[in-house]
C-alpha positions in Angstrom: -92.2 11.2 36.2 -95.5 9.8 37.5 -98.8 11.6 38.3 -102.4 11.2 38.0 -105.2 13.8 37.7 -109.1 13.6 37.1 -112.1 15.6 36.6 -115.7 15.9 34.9 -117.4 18.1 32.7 -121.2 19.5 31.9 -121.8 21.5 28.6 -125.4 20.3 27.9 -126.0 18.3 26.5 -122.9 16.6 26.9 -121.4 15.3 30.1 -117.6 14.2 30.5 -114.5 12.6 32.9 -111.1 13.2 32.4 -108.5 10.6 33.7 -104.8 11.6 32.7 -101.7 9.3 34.0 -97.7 9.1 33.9 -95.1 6.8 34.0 -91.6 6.9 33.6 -90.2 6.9 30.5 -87.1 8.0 28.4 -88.4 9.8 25.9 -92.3 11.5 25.4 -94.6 9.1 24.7 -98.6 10.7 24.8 -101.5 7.8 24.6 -104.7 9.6 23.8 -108.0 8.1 23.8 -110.7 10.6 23.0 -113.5 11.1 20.7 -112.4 11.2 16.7 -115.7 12.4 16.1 -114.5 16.0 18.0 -112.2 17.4 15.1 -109.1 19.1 16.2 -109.8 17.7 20.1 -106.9 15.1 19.9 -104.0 17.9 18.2 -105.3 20.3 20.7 -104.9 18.1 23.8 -101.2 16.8 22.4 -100.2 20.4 21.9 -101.2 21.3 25.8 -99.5 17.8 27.1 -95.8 19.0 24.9 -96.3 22.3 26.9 -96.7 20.3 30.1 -94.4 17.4 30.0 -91.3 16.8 28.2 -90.6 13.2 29.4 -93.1 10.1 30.0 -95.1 7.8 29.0 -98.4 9.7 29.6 -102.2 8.3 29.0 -105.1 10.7 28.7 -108.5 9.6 28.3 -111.9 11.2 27.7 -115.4 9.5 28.4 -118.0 11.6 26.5 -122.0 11.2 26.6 -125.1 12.8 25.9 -127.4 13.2 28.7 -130.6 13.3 26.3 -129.2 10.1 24.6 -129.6 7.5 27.4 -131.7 4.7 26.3 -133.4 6.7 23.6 -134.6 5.2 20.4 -136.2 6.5 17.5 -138.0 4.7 14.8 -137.2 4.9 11.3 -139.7 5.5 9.2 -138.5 4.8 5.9 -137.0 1.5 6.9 -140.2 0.6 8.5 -142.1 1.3 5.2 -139.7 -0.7 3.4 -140.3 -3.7 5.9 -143.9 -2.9 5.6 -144.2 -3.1 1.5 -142.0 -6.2 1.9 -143.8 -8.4 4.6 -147.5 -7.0 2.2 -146.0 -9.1 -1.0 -144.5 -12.1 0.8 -148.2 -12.6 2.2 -149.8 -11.9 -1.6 -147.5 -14.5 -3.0 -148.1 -16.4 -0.3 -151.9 -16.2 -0.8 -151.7 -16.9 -4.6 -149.6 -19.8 -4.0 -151.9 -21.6 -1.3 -149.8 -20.5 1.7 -151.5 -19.6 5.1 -149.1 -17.4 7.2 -149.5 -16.3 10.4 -150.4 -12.6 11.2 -147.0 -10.5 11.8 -147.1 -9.1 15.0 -146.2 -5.3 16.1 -143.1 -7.0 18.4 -141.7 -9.1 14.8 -141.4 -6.1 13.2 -139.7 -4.1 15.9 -136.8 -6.6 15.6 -135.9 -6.0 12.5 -132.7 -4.9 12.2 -132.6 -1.3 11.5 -136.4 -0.4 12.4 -135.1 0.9 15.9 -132.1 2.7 16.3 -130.5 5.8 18.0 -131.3 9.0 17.2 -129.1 10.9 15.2 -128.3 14.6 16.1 -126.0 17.2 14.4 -123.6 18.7 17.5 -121.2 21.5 16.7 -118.1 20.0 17.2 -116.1 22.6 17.0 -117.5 24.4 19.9 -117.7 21.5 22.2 -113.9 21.1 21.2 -112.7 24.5 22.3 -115.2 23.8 25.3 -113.3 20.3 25.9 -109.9 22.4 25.5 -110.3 24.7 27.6 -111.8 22.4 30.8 -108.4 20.1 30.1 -106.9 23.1 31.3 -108.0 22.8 34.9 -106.7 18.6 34.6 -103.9 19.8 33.2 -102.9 22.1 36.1 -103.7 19.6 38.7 -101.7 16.5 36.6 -99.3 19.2 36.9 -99.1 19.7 40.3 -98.9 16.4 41.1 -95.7 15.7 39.1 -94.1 19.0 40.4 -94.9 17.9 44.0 -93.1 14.6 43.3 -90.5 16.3 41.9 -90.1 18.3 44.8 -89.3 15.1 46.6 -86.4 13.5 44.0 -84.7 16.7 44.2 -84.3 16.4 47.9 -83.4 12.5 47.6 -80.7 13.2 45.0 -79.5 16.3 46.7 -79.1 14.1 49.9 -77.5 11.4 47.7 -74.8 14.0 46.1 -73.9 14.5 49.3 -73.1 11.6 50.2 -70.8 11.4 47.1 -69.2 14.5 48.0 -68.1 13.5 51.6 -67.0 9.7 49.9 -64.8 11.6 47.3 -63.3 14.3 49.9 -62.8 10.8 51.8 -61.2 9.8 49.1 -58.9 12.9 48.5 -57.8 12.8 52.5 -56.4 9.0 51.7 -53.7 10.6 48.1 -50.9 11.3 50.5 -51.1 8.0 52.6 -51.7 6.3 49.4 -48.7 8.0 47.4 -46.2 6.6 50.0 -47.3 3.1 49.9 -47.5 2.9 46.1 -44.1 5.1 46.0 -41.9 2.9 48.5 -43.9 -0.4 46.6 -42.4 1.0 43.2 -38.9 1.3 45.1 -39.1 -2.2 46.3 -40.0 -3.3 43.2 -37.4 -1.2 41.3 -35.0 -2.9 43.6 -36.0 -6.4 43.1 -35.9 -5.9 39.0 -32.2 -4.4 39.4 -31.0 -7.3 41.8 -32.2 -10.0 39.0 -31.3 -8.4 35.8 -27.9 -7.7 34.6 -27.3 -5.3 32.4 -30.8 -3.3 32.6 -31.0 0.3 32.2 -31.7 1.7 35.5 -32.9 5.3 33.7 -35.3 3.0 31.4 -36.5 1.0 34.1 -37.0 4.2 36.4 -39.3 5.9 33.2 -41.7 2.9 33.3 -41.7 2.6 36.4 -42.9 6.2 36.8 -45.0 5.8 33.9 -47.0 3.7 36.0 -46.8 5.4 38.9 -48.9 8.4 36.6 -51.1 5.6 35.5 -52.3 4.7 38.8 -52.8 8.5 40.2 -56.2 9.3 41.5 -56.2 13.1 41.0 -58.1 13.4 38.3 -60.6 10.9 38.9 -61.0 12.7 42.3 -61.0 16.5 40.2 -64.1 15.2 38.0 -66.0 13.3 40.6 -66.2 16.5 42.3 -66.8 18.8 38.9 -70.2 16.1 38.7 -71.0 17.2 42.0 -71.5 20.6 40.7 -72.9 20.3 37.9 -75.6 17.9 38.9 -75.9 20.5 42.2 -76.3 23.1 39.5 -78.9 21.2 37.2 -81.3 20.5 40.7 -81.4 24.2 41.7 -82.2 25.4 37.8 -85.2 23.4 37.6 -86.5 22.6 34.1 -86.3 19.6 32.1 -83.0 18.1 33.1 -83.8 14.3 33.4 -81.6 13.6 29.9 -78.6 15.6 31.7 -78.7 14.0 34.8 -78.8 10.5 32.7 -75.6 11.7 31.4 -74.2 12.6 34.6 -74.8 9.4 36.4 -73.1 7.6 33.3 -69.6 9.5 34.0 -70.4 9.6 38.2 -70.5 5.5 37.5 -67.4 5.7 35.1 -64.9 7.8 37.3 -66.1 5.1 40.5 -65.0 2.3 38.6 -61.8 3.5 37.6 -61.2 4.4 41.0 -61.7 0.8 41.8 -59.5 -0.3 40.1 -56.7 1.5 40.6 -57.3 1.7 44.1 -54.7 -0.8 45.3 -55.1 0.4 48.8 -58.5 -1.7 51.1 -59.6 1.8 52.2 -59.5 3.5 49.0 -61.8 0.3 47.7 -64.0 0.5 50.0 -64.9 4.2 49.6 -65.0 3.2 46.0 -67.7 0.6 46.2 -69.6 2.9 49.0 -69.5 5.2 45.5 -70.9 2.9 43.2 -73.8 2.1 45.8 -74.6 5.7 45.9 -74.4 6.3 42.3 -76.8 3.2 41.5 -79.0 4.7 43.8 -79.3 7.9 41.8 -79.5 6.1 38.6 -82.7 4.5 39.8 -83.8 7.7 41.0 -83.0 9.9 38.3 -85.1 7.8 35.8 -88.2 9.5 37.9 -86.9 12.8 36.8 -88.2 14.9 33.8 
C-alpha cells in the first residue's frame, strides 16, 4: 500500500528530517538509510516499521547534522609539528647541498593533507538513539495515517466491485432454468440423431453419457462458490487487518470459477455475463495488489 510521511528533529546539537515512503509490494521489504554510527538506531526503526506494516516495499531515510559542525575546522597540532620538523630538514639538506628554496608560506602548509580537518567530538549515541526512536514515532503515526486513509478508499472500490460480481452471478443463477431446457432438448436431439445412425447401440449406454455430460456442463456449483467468494472477501473488508495475501487468494479462485463458467456456458447470455465477470475480477486483481 503507498504512503509518504515527513518530519524534522532538534536535540542540540543535532538537527534531523525524516522522509518515509511505500509502494506496493508482495511481500515486506524495509529500505533503511540512516546513520550506522547511531548503534541500535537501524534494529529499532525495523522493529517499529514490522509493527506498522506488514506488506510493502517501504524506504525510510534519516538526514542527521550537527549544528556546531557547519564549516568548522580544527587544526591538528601534532600533524602540523610533524610537517613542521619535516619541511626544517628538507631546507638543512637543502642548505648543505647548495640548494636555495624558497620560504614556505603559512597558506603551503595549510594544504597539506591532514593539517586541517573536522573536529572530532564524542556524542552519546545511545541517547540520541532512543531520542531518534522516539520522534520516529510521531512519522510513524502520520505514514500511518496516510496508508489507512488509502485504505479507506480500496475498501470502498472493492466493496463496489463485489457487488458488481454478486448482481453478475445472481444474473447468472436467473438464466439455469432457461439454460437447462436448451441444453436438455439439445441432448434429446442429439440422442436422437446418434440412435437414427447407429444400429445396434445401447440406448441405456448412450443415455449414461449423455447425462454424464449433461452433469459436466452444470453451472451450479460454479454459481454456489462464486457467491461463497462473495462472502468471504465481504467478510475479510469488514475485519480489517492484514488481508492483502487472502484477498490475492480470492481473486485467484473469483478468476478460476469465471473461466469455467465460460466455457461451459454454451448459451450467448450466459457468456456474456461471464466475460462482464472476468472484467470485474481483473479489476480487483489490480486493485487488491494496493491492499496490505
Amino acid at each position: 500500500m503507498t504512503g509518504f510521511a515527513s518530519g524534522v528533529g532538534t536535540h542540540a546539537p543535532f538537527r534531523w528530517s525524516w522522509e518515509v515512503r511505500s509502494v506496493n509490494g508482495r511481500g515486506l521489504d524495509l529500505r533503511l538509510r540512516v546513520p550506522d554510527w547511531v548503534e541500535g538506531l537501524e534494529a529499532g526503526l525495523r522493529k517499529k516499521l514490522g509493527a506498522v506494516a506488514a506488506r510493502g516495499n517501504i524506504t525510510c531515510n534519516l538526514r542527521l547534522t550537527r549544528e556546531d559542525q557547519d564549516g568548522a575546522l580544527a587544526v591538528n597540532t601534532a600533524h602540523l609539528d610533524t610537517v613542521l620538523a619535516a619541511l626544517h630538514k628538507i631546507e638543512e639538506r637543502a642548505m648543505d647541498a647548495g640548494v636555495s628554496l624558497a620560504p614556505s608560506k603559512a597558506t603551503d602548509i595549510v594544504t597539506m593533507r591532514g593539517v586541517l580537518e573536522q573536529p572530532v567530538y564524542q556524542d552519546d549515541a545511545a541517547a540520541l538513539c532512543a531520542v531518534l526512536l522516539a520522534d520516529a514515532d510521531t512519522v510513524l503515526a502520520d505514514f500511518d495515517a496516510m496508508r489507512a486513509e488509502e485504505g479507506g478508499a480500496l475498501r470502498d472500490v472493492l466493496g463496489a466491485q463485489l457487488e458488481q460480481v454478486s448482481d453478475l452471478t445472481r444474473q447468472a443463477a436467473d438464466m439455469v432454468p432457461a439454460r437447462a431446457d436448451a441444453m436438455a432438448q439439445t441432448l434429446r436431439d442429439n440422442l436422437a440423431r446418434i440412435l437414427e445412425n447407429t444400429e445396434g447401440a445401447d440406448q441405456d449406454r448412450v443415455a449414461q453419457e449423455l447425462a454424464l455430460i449433461a452433469v459436466k456442463a452444470d453451472i451450479t456449483e460454479e454459481i454456489d462458490r462464486l457467491h461463497a467468494h462473495v462472502t468471504a472477501a465481504q467478510a475479510l473488508l469488514k475485519g480489517g487487518g492484514a488481508v492483502g495475501r487472502k484477498l490475492d487468494f480470492l481473486i485467484q479462485e473469483f478468476n478460476r470459477e469465471a473461466n469455467t463458467l465460460c466455457s461451459k456456458a454454451q448459451m450467448k447470455e450466459l457468456t456474456q455475463v461471464g466475460l462482464a465477470l472476468k472484467a470485474v475480477i481483473d479489476q480487483m486483481r489490480e486493485q487488491v495488489q494496493n491492499v496490505e
